[in-house]
N, C-alpha and C positions, 0 to 999 in steps of 0.2 A: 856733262849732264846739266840741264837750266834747273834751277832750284824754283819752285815756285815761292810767290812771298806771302804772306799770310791773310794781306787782303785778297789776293788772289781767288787762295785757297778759300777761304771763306765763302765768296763768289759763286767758286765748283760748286761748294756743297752744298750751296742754299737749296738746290735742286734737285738732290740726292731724295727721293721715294722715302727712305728710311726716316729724314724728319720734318716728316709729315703726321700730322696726325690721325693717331687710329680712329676705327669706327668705332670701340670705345668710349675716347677721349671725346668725340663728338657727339656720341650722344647724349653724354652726361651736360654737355654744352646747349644742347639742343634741349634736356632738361631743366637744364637753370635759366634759358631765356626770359619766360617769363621776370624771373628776379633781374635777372642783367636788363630789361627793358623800364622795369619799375627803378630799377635804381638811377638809370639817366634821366629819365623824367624826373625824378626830384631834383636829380644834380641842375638838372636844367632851370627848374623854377627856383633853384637858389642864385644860381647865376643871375636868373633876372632880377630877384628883388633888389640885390648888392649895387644895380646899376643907378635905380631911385628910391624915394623913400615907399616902405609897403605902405598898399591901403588896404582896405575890408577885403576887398577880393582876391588880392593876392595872398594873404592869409588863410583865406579859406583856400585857395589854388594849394598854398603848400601843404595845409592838413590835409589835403585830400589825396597829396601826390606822397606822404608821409603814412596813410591811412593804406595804400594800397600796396607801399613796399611792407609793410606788414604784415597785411591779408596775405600776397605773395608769398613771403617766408614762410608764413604759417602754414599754407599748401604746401611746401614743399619740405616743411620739417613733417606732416601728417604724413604727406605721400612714402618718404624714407622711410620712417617710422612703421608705416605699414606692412610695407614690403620687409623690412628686416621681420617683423612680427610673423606677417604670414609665411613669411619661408623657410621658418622656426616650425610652424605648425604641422 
């Protein structure tokens, strides 16, 4: 009998249905986009600063890309928030 070897195997099963993710898993993903979109636009505008020295407007670029990962979370801790609330009621 040929033994398979474990990159092999690894291989098979990347393609295995089972892990894959649920529609669960996906929606809560599709949930938190917003936040996952705000938080690479900031990543991104600190990457740029690091390349040159900031000026006026890059400053304001990053409170702005700072100001909105925030707003974001804060939507999205109210929205949780609700929902556990109203599903209580």
């Amino acid at each position: 009998m040929n033994q398979i070897t474990v990159t092999v195997l690894d291989a098979v099963l990347a393609f295995e249905p089972w892990l894959e993710p649920t529609d669960a898993e996906l929606d809560a993903i599709e949930e938190e986009l917003p936040a996952i979109l705000a938080d690479v636009d900031l990543l991104d505008m600190q990457i740029t600063t690091m390349d040159r020295p900031a000026n006026e407007l890059d400053g304001r670029r990053m409170r702005r890309a700072r100001h909105r990962v925030l707003t974001v979370r804060r939507e999205l801790a109210n929205q949780a928030a609700t929902s556990v609330a109203g599903g209580a009621a």
